[in-house]
C-alpha positions in Angstrom: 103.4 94.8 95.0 102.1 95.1 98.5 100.8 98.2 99.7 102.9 97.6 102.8 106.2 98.0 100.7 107.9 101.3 102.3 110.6 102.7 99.8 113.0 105.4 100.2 112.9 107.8 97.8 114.8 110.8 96.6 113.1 114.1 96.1 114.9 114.9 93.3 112.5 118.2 92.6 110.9 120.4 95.0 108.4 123.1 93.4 106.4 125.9 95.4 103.4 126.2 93.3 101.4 128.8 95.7 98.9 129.1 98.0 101.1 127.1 100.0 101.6 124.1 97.8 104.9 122.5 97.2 105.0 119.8 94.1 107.6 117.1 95.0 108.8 114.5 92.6 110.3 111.8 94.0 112.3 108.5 92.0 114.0 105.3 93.1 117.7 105.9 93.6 118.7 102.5 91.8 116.0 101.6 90.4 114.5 102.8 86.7 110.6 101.5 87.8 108.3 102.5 90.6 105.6 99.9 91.4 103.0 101.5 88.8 99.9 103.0 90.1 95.9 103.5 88.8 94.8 106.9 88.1 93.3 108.0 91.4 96.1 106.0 93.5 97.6 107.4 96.7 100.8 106.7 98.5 102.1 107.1 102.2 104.5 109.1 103.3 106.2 108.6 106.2 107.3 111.0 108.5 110.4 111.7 110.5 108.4 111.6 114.0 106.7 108.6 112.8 103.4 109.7 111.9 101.9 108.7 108.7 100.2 111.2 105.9 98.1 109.9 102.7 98.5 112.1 99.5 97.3 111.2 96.1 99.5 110.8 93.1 98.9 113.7 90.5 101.9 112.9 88.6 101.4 110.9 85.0 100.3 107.3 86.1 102.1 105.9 82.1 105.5 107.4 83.7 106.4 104.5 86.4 110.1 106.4 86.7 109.0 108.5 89.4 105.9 109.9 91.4 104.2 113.6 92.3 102.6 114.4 94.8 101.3 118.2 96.0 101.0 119.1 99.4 99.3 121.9 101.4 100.9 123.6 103.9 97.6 123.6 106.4 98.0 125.8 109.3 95.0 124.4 110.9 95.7 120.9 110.5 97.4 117.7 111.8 101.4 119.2 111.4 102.2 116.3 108.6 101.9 118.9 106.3 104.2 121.5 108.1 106.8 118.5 108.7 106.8 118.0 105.0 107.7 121.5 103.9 110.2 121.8 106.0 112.0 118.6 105.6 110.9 117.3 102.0 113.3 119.6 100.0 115.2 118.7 97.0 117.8 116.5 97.8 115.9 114.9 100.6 114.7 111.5 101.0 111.2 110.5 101.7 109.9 107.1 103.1 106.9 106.3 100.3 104.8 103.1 100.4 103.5 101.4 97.4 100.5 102.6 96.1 96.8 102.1 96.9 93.7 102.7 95.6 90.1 103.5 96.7 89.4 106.0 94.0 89.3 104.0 90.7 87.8 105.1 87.3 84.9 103.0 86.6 85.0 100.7 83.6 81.5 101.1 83.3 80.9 104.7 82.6 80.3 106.2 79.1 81.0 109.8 80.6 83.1 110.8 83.7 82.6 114.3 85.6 85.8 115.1 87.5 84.9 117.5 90.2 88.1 118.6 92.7 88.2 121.5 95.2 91.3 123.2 96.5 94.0 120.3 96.8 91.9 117.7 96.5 92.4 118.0 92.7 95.4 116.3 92.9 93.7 112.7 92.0 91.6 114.2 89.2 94.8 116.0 87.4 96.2 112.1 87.3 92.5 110.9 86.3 92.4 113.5 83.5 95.6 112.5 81.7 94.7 108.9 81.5 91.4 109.7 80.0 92.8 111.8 78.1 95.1 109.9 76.9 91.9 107.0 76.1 90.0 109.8 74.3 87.0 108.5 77.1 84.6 111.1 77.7 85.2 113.5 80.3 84.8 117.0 82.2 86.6 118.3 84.7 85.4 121.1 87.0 87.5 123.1 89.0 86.6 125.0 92.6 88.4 127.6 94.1 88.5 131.3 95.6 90.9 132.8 92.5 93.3 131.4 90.7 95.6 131.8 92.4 94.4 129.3 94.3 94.2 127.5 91.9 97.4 125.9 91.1 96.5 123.0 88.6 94.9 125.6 86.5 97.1 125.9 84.1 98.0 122.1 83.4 94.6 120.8 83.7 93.5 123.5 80.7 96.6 121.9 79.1 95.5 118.3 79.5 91.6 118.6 78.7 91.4 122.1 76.9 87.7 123.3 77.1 86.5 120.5 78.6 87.8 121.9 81.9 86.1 124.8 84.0 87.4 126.9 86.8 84.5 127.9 89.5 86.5 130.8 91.1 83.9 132.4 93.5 86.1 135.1 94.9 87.2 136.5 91.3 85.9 139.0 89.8 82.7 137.7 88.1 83.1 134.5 89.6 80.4 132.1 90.2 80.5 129.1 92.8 79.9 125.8 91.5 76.2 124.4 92.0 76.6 120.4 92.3 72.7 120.1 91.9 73.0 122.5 88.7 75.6 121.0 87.3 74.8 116.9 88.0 70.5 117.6 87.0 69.9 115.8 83.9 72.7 113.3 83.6 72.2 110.1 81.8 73.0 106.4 83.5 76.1 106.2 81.8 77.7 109.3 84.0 79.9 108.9 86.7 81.1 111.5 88.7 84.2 111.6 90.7 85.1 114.3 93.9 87.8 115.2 96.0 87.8 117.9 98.1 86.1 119.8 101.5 84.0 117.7 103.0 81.4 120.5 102.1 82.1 120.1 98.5 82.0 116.1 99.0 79.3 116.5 100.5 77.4 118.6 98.1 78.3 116.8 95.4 76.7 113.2 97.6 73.6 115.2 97.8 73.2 116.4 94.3 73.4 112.5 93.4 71.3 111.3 96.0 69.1 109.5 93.3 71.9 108.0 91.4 73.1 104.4 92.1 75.5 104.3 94.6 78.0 103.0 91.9 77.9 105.3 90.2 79.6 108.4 92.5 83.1 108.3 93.3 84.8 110.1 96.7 87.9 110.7 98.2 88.8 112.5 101.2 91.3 111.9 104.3 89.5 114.0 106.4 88.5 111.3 109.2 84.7 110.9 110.1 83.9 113.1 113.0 83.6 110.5 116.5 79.8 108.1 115.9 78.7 108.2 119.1 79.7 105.5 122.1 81.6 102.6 121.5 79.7 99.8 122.6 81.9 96.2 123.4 81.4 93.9 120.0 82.9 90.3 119.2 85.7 89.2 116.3 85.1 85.7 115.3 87.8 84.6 113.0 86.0 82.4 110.4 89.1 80.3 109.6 89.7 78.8 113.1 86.7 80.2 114.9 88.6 81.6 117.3 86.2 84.6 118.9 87.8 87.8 120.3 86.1 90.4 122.3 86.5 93.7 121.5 85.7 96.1 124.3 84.6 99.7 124.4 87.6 102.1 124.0 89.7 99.5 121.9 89.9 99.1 118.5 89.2 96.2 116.3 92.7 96.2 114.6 94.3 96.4 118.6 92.2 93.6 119.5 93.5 91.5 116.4 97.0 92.4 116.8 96.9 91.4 120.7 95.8 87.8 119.3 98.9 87.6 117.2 97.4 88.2 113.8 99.6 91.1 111.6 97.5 93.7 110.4 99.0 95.9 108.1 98.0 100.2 109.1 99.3 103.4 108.0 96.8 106.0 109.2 94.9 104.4 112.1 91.8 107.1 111.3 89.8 105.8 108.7 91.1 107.3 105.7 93.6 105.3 104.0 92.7 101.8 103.5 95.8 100.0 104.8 93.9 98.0 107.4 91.1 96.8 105.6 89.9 93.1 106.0 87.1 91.2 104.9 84.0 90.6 106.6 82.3 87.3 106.0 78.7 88.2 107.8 77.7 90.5 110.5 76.3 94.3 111.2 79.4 96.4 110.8 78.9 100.1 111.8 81.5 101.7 109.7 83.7 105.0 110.1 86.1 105.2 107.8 85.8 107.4 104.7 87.2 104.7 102.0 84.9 102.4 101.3 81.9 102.5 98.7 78.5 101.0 99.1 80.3 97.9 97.5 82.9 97.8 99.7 80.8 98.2 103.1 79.5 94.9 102.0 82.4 93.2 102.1 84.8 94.5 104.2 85.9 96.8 107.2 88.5 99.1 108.3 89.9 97.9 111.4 91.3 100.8 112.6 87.9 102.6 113.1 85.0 100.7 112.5 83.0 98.8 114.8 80.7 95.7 114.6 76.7 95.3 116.7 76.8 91.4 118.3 79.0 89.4 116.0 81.1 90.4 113.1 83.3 87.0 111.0 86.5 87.7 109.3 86.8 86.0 106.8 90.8 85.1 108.5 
């Protein structure tokens, strides 16, 4: 299914968890299937004022009759997440795309160490019941103030038993988690997976500095603050060589569009994948907070990311 699919979707359950999360569950209203999504997917949803949000899956990814996703009521953010509580009630109808994914389980790993902050264990909740579900083996740690905070506790405890642990730093005996404690001694088989602050992300990134890129897993849709000026770059289309000149201020996926080509976007700030298109040679100075080592290599998110000299398409 393509990602640009845009379904509309009943909220057939709305559920305030706390600290200003609402869990919505949303199904088809004909049909029995949902395109099926990976553990660690996200979808779109899009808003009635036409601005676009990302939100990971955290429902079961076996159940393709419906999705879940969790959303924080942020007082300091953008005002998608406002928008939503006050419109995505039971009974509603959201405007969902087809999945995507950025934030896959490795095949690779003999061990997998889930670590989510806040809301951003949403992914892992979905993560932990497939491999769960594979008997893989796995961990799962958990940071936030109290648990109250904490919403996902309870069903993550459910799902992996003792292999899951709460880092409550505000409770009473609580402890915050140590990424460099917790990641020192791990063998080459370990991968490690986080979603959360850009402080926990970020924590976690430095803890793993000697790993192999490969091997550490992020997700975030916090955009990457602004990378200094934007110097003028050229497109070169490698299909029909066509070159296009991409001048300070504009974006690459602007640029493309203005030449006719359709470029499929969603966020338009780096964090959800949807214009991604692959790069055939060329220095690309990227921006967006999706792709991997791997996928740097290969590919760039129009929507944010910029090129030095020359950058081919492979268009």
């Amino acid at each position: 299914m393509s990602a640009r699919l845009i379904m509309k979707l009943d909220v057939v359950e709305a559920q305030d968890l706390g600290a200003q999360v609402r869990r919505l569950v949303l199904r088809h209203p004909r049909r029995p299937e949902l395109p099926p999504a990976e553990p660690g997917s996200h979808v779109d949803v899009h808003l009635g004022d036409g601005r676009v949000r990302q939100y990971s899956l955290c429902g079961d990814p076996a159940d393709v009759t419906r999705y879940v996703i969790a959303v924080k009521q942020e007082s300091d953010g953008r005002g998608g997440s406002r928008w939503i509580h006050e419109h995505l009630v039971s009974g509603a109808v959201a405007h969902v795309s087809a999945p995507r994914n950025h934030f896959r389980l490795s095949t690779q790993a003999t061990h997998h160490v889930l670590v989510g902050g806040g809301i951003g264990i949403t992914p892992l909740v979905a993560m932990a019941r497939h491999l769960a579900r594979a008997s893989a083996s796995v961990e799962l740690h958990y940071a936030a103030p109290d648990r109250a905070s904490a919403p996902f506790l309870e069903e993550l405890t459910s799902i992996l038993g003792t292999r899951t642990r709460a880092w409550l730093s505000r409770a009473s005996g609580g402890v915050r988690l140590d990424a460099k404690a917790l990641l020192a001694g791990r063998d080459s088989g370990t991968h490690v997976y986080v979603c959360g602050s850009p402080r926990l992300v970020a924590a976690v990134r430095e803890a793993t500095a000697s790993w192999a890129p490969a091997r550490v897993h992020s997700e975030s849709f916090v955009p990457q603050p602004p990378g200094g000026p934007e110097e003028p770059f050229e497109l070169q289309l490698r299909s029909t060589g066509q070159v296009l000149a991409v001048p300070g201020g504009r974006t690459a996926l602007s640029v493309l569009r203005e030449a006719g080509l359709i470029v499929a976007s969603a966020c338009e700030i780096g964090v959800c994948g949807a214009c991604e298109r692959p790069v055939a040679s060329g220095e690309v100075l990227h921006r967006d907070v999706v792709l991997d080592e791997a996928g740097q290599a290969r590919s760039m998110m129009t929507c944010v990311s910029r090129g030095r000299g020359r950058v081919v398409l492979d268009l």
